[in-house]
C-alpha positions in Angstrom: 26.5 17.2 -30.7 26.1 17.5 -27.0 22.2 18.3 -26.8 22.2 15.0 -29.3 23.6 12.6 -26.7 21.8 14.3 -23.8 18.6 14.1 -26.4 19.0 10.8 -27.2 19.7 9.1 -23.5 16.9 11.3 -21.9 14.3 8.9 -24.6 16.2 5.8 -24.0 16.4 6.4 -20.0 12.1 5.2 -19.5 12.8 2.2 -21.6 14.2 0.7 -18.4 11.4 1.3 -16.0 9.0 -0.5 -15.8 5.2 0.6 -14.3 3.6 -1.2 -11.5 0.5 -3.2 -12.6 -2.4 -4.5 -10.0 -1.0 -8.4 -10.1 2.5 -7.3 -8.9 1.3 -5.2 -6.0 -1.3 -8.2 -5.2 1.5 -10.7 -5.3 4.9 -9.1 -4.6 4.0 -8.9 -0.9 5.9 -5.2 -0.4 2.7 -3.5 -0.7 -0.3 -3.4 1.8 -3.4 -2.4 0.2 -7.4 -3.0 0.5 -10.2 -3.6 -1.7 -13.4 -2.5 -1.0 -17.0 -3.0 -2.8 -19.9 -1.2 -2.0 -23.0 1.0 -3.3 -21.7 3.3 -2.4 -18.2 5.4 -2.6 -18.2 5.7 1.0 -19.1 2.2 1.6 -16.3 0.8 -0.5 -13.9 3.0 1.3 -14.6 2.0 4.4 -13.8 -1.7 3.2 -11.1 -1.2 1.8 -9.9 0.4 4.8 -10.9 -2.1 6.6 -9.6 -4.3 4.6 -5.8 -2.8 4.5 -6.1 -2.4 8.1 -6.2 -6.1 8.0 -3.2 -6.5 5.9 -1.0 -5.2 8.7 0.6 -6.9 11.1 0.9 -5.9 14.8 3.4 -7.4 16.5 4.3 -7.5 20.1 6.9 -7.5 22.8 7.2 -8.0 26.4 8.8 -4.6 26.6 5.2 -3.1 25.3 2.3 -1.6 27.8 -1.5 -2.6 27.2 -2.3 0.2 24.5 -5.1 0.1 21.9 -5.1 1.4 18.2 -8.0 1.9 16.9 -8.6 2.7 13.2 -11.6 4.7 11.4 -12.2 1.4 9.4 -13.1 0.0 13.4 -10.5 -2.1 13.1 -8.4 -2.6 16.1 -5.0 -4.0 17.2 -4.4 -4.9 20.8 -0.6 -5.4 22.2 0.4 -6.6 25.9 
């Protein structure tokens, strides 16, 4: 009777979840992510890295010394 139940609510438990699909990650706004088109694979990745680099903000306070980030996509982010 007991491996029943436990049977029963281990098939019910993924009826509540639900899988993330591309128009909720574009719109929801709690995911950064980049898209990239190219000729090549390389060339796509490095827009869409670019293009994620982008996405993220870099913020700023007076407390902060002149530093530079610099990403592989040659995208950069300067704070003062």
């Amino acid at each position: 009777m007991k491996k029943q139940i436990l049977a029963m609510l281990l098939l019910l438990l993924p009826l509540g979840m639900t899988a993330q699909n591309w128009d909720y990650i574009r719109t929801s706004g709690e995911y950064y992510y980049g898209v990239g088109h190219g000729q090549t694979e390389v060339e796509a990745s490095e827009q869409a890295m670019a293009d994620l680099v982008s996405m993220i903000p870099c913020r700023s306070d007076r407390n902060t010394t002149r530093r530079r980030m610099v990403t592989r996509a040659t995208s950069s982010c300067w704070s003062i």
